[in-house]
N, CA, C and O atoms as a MOPAC input file, in Angstrom:
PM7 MOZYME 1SCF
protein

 N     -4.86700 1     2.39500 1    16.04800 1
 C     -3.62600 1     2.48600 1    16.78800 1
 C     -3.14300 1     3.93300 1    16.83800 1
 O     -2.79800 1     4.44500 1    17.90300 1
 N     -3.12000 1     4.60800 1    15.63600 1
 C     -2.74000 1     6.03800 1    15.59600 1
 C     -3.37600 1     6.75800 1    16.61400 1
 O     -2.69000 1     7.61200 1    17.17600 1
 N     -4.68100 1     6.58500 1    17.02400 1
 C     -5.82200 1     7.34600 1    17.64900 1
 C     -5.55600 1     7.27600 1    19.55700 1
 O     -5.53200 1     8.10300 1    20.46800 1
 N     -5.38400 1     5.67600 1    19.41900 1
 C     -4.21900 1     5.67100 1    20.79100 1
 C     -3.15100 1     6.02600 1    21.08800 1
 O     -2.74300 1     5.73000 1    22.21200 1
 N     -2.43900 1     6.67300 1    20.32200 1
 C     -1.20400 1     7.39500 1    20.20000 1
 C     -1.29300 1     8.67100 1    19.64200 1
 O     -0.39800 1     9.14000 1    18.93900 1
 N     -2.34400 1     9.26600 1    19.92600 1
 C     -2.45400 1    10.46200 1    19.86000 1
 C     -1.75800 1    11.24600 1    18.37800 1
 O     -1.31200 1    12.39100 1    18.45200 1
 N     -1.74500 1    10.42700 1    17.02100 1
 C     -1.33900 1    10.85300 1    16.35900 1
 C     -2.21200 1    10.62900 1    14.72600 1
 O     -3.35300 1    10.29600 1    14.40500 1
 N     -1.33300 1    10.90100 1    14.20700 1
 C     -2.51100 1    10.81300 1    12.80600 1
 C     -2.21400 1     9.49500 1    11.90100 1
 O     -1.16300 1     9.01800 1    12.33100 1
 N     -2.49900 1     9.04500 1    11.28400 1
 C     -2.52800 1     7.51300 1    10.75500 1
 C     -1.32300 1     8.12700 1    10.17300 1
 O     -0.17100 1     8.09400 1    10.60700 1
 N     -1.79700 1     8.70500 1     9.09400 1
 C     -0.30400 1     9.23300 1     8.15600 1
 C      0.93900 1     9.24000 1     8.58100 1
 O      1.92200 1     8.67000 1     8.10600 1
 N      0.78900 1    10.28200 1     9.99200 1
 C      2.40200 1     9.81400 1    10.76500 1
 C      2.92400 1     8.54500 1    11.45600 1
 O      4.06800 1     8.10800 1    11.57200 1
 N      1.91000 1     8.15400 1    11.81600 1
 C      2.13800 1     6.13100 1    11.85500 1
 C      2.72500 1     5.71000 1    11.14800 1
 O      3.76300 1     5.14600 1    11.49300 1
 N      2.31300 1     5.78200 1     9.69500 1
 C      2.63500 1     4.88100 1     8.44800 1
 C      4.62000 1     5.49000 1     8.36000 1
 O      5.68600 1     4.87600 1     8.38900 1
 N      4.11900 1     7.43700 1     8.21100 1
 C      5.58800 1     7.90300 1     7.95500 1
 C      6.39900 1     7.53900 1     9.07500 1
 O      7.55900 1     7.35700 1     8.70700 1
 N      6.20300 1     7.33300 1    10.51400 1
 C      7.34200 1     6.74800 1    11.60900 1
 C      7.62200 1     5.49400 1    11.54700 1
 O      8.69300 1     5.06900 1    11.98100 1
 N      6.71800 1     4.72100 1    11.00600 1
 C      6.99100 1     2.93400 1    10.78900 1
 C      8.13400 1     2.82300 1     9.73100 1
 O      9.15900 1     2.21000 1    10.03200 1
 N      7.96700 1     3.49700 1     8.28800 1
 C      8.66000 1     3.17700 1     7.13400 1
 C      9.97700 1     4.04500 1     8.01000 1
 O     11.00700 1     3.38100 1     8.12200 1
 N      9.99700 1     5.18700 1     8.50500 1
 C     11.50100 1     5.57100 1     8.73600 1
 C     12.12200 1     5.02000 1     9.46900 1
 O     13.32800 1     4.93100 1     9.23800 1
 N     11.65000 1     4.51100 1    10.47900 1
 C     12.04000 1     3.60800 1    11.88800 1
 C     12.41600 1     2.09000 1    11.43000 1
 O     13.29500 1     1.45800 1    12.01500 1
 N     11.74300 1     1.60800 1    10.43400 1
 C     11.49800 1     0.35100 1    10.44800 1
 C     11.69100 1    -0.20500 1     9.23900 1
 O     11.73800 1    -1.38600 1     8.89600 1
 N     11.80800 1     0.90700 1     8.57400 1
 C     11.60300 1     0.22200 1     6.60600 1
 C     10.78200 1    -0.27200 1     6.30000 1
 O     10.80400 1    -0.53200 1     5.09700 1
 N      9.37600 1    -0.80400 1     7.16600 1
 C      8.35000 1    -1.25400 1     7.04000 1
 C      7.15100 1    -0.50700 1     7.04500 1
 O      7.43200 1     0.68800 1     7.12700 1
 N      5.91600 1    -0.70800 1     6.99100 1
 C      4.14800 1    -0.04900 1     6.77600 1
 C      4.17300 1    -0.45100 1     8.34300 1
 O      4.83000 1    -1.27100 1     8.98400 1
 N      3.50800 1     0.16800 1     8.56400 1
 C      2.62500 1    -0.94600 1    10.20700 1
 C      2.11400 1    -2.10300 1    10.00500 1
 O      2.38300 1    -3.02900 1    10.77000 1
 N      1.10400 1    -2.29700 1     8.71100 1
 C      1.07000 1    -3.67800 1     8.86200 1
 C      1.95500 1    -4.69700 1     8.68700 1
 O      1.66100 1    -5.75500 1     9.24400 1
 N      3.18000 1    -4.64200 1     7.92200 1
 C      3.91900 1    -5.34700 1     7.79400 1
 C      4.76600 1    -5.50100 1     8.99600 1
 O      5.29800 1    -6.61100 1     9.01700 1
 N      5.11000 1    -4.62700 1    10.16500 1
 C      5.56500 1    -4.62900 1    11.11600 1
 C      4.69000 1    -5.39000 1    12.21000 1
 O      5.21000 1    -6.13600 1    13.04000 1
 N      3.34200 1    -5.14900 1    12.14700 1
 C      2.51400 1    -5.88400 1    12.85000 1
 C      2.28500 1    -7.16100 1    12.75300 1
 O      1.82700 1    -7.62200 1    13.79800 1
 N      2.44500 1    -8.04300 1    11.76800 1
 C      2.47000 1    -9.27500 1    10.93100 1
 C      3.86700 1    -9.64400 1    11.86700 1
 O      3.99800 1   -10.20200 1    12.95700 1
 N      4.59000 1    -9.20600 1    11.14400 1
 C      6.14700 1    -9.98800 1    11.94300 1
 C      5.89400 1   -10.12900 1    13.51800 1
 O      5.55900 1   -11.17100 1    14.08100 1
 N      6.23600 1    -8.22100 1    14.45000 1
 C      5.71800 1    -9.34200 1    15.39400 1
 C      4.54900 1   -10.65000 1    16.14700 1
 O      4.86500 1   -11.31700 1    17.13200 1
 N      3.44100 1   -10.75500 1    15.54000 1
 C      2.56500 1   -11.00100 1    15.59800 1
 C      3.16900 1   -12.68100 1    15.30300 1
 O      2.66100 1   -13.44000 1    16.12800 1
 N      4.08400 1   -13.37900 1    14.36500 1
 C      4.79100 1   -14.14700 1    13.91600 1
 C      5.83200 1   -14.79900 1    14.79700 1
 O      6.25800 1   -15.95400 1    14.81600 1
 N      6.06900 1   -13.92700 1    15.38900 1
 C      7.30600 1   -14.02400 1    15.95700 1
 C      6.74900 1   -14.45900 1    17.18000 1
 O      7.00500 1   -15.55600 1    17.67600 1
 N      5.89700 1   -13.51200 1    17.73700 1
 C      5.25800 1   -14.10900 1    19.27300 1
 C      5.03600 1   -15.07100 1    18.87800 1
 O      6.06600 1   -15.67600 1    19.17500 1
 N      4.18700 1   -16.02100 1    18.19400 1
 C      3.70600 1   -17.32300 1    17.81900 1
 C      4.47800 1   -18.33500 1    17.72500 1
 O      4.18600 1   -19.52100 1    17.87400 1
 N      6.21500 1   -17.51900 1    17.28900 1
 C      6.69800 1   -18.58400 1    17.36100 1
 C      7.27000 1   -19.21800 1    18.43300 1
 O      7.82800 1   -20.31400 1    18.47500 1
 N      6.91400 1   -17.78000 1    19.96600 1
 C      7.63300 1   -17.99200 1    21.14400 1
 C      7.11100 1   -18.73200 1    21.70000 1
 O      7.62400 1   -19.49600 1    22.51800 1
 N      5.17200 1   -18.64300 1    21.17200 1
 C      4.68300 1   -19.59600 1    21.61800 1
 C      4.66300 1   -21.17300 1    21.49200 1
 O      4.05600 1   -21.99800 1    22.17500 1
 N      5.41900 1   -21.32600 1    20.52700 1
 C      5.20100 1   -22.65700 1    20.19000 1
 C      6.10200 1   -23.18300 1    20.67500 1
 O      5.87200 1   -24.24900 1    21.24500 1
 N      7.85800 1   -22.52200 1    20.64800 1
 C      8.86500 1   -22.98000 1    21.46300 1
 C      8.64500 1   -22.76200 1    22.80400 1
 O      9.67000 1   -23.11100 1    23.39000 1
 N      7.95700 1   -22.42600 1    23.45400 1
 C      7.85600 1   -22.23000 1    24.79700 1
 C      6.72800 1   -23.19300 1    25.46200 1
 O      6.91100 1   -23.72300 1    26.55800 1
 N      5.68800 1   -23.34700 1    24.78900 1
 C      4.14400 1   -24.01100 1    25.32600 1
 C      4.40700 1   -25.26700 1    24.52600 1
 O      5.28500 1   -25.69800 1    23.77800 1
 N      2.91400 1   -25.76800 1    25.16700 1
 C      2.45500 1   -26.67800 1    24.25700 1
 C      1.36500 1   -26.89700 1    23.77600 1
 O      0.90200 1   -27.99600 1    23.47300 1
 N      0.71300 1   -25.51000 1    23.63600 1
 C     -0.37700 1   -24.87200 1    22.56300 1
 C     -0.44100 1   -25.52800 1    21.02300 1
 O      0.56600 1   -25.70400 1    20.33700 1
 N     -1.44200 1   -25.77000 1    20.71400 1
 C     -1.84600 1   -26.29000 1    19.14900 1
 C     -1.55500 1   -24.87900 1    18.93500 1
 O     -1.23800 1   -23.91400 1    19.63000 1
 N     -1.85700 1   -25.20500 1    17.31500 1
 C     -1.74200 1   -23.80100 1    16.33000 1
 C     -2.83300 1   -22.78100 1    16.67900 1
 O     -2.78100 1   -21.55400 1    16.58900 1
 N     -3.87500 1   -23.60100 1    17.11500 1
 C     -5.32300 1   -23.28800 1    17.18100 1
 C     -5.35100 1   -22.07600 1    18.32000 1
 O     -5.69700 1   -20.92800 1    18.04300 1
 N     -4.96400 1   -22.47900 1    19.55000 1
 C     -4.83600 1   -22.22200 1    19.91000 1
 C     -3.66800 1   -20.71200 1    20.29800 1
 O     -3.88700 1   -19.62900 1    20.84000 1
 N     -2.59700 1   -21.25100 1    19.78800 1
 C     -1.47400 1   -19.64000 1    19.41000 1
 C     -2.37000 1   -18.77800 1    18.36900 1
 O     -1.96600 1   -17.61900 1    18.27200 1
 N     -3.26200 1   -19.02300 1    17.73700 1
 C     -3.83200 1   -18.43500 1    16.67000 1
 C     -4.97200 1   -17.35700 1    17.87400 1
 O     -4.86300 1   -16.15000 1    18.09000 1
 N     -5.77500 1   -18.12500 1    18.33800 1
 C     -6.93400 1   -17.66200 1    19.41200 1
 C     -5.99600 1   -16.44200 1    20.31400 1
 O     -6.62700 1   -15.40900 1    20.53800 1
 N     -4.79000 1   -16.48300 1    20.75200 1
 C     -4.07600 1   -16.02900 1    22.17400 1
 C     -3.79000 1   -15.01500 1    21.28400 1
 O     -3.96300 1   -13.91600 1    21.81300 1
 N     -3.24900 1   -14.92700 1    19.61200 1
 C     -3.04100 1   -13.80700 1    19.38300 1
 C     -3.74700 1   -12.71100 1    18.50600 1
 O     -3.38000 1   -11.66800 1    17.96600 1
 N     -5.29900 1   -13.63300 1    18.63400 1
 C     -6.46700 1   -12.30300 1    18.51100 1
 C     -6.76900 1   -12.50500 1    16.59500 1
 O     -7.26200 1   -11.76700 1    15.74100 1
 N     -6.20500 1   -13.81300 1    16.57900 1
 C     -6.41000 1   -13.87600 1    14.68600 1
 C     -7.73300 1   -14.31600 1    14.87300 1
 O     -7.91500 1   -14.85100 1    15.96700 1
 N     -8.87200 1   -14.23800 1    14.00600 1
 C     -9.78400 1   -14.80400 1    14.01100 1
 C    -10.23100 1   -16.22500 1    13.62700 1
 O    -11.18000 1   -16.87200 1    14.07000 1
 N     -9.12600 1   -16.62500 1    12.50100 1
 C     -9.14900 1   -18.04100 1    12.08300 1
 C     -7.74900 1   -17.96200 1    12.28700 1
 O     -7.02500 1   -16.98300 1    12.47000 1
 N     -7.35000 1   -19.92300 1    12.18200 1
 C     -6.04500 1   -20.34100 1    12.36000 1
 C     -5.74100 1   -20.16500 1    10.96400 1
 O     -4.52900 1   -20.25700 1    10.76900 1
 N     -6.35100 1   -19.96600 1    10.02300 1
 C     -6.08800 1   -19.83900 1     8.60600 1
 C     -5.11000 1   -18.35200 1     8.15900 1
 O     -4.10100 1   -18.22400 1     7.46600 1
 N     -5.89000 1   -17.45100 1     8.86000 1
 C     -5.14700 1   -16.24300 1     9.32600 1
 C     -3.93400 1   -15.97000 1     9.42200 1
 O     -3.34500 1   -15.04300 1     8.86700 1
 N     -3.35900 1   -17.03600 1    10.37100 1
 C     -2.30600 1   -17.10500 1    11.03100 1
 C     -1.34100 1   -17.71100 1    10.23700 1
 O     -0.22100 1   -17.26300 1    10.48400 1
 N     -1.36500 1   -18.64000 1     9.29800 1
 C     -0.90400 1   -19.61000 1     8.77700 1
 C     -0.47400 1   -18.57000 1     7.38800 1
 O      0.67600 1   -18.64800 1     6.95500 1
 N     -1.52400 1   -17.56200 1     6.70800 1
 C     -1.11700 1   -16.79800 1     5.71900 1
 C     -0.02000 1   -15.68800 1     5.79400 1
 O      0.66700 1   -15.30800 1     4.84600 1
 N      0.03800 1   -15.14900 1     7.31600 1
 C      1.30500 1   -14.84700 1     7.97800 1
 C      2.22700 1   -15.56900 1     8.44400 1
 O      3.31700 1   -15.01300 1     8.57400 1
 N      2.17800 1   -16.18600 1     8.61500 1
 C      3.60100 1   -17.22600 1     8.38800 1
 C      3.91400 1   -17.33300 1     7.32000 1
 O      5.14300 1   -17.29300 1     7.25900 1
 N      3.28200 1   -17.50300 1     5.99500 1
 C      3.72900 1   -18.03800 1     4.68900 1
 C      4.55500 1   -16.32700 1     4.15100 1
 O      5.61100 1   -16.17000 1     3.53800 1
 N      3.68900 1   -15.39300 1     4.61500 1
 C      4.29100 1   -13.91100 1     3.92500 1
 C      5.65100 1   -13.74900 1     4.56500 1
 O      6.53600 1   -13.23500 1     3.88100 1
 N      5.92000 1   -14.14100 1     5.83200 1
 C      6.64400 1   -13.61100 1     6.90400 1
 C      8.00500 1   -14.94700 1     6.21700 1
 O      8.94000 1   -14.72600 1     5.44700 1
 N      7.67900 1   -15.98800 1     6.73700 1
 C      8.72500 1   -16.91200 1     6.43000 1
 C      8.68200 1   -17.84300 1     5.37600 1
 O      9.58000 1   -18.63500 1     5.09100 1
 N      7.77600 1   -17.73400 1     4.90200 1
 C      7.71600 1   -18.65000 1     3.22600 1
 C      7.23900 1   -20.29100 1     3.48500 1
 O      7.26400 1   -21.23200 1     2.69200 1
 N      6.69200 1   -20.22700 1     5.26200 1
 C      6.21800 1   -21.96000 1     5.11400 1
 C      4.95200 1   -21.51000 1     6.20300 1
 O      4.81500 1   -20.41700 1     6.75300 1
 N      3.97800 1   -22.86900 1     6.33700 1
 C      3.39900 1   -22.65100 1     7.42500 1
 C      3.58500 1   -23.08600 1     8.60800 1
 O      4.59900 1   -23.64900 1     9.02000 1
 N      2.33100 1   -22.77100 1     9.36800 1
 C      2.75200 1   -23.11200 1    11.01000 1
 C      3.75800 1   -24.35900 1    11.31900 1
 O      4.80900 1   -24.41600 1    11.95700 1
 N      3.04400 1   -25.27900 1    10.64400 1
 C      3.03100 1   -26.48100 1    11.05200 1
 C      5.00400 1   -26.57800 1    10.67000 1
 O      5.79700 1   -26.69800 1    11.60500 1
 N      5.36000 1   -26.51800 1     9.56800 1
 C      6.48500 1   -26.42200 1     9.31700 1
 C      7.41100 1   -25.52400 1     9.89400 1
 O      8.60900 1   -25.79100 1     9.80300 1
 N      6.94900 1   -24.25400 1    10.61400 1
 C      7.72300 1   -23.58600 1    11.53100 1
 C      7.87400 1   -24.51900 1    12.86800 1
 O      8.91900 1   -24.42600 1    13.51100 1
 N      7.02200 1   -25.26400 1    13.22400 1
 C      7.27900 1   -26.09900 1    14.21800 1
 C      8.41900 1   -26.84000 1    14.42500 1
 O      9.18600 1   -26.85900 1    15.38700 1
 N      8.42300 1   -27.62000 1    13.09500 1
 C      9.59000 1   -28.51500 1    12.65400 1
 C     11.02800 1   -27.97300 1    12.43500 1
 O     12.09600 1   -28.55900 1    12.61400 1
 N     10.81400 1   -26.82800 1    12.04200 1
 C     12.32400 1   -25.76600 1    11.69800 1
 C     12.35400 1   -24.98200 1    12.76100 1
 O     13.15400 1   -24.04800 1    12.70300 1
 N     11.75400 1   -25.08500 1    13.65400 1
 C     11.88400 1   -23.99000 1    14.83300 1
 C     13.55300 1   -24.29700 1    15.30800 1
 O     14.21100 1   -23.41100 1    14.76400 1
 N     14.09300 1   -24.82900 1    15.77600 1
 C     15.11200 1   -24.88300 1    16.58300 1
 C     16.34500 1   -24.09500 1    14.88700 1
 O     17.57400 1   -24.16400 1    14.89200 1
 N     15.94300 1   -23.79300 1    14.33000 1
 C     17.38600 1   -23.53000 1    13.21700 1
 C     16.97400 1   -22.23600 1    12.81400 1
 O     17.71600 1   -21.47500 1    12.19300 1
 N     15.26700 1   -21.83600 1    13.30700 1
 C     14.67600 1   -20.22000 1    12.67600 1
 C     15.67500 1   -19.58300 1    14.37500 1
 O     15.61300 1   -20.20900 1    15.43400 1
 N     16.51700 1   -18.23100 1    14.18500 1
 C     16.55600 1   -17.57500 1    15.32100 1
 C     16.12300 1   -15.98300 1    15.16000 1
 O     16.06400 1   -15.44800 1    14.05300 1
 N     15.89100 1   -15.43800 1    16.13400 1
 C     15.14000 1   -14.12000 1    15.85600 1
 C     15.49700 1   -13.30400 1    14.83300 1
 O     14.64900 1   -12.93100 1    14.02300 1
 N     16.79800 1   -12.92800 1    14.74600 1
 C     17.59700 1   -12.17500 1    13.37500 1
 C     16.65900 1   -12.41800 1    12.11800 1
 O     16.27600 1   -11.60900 1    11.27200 1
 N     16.40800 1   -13.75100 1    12.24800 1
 C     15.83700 1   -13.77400 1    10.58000 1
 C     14.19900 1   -12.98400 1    10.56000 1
 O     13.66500 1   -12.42300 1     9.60300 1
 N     13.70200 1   -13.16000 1    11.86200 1
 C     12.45100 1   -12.23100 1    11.98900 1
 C     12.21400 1   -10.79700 1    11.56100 1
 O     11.17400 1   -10.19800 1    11.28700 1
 N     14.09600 1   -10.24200 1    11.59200 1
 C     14.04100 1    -9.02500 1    11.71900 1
 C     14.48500 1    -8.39000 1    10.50600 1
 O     14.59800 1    -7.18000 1    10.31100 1
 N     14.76400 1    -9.49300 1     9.57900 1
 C     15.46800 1    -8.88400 1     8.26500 1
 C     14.30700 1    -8.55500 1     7.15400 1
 O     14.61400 1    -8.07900 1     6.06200 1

């Protein structure tokens, strides 16, 4: 990503934590989470599938980011979706 942005990894990492309070990967995880969850309120995509669209290689993948990100998995973000709203994505 740095290399497409014409910059050096190091300053990636240092513009993410100042910008963001976060690493890149941890910033990448969330949104990566978050789309998934637009997908699920929006479509009617299996997990399997939101997993495939957002380039994870296994749905297992996907499911271990959810658990870091919001403390449950997919399947249970499904069920709590209507009470998760973006704010909490962002804290």
């Amino acid at each position: 990503m740095a290399q497409t942005l014409g910059i050096s990894p190091r300053w990636l990492r240092t513009v993410c934590r100042r910008a963001f309070g976060k690493s890149f990967t941890q910033l990448m995880r969330q949104i990566r989470v978050y789309q998934a969850l637009c997908f699920m309120k929006h479509t009617t995509l299996d997990n399997w599938d939101i997993a495939m669209q957002l380039n994870y290689s296994e749905e297992s993948n996907m499911a271990r980011d959810f658990r870091k990100e919001l403390g449950y998995c997919p399947s249970e973000a499904r069920i709590r979706l209507s009470e998760i709203t973006p704010q909490e994505l962002l804290l």
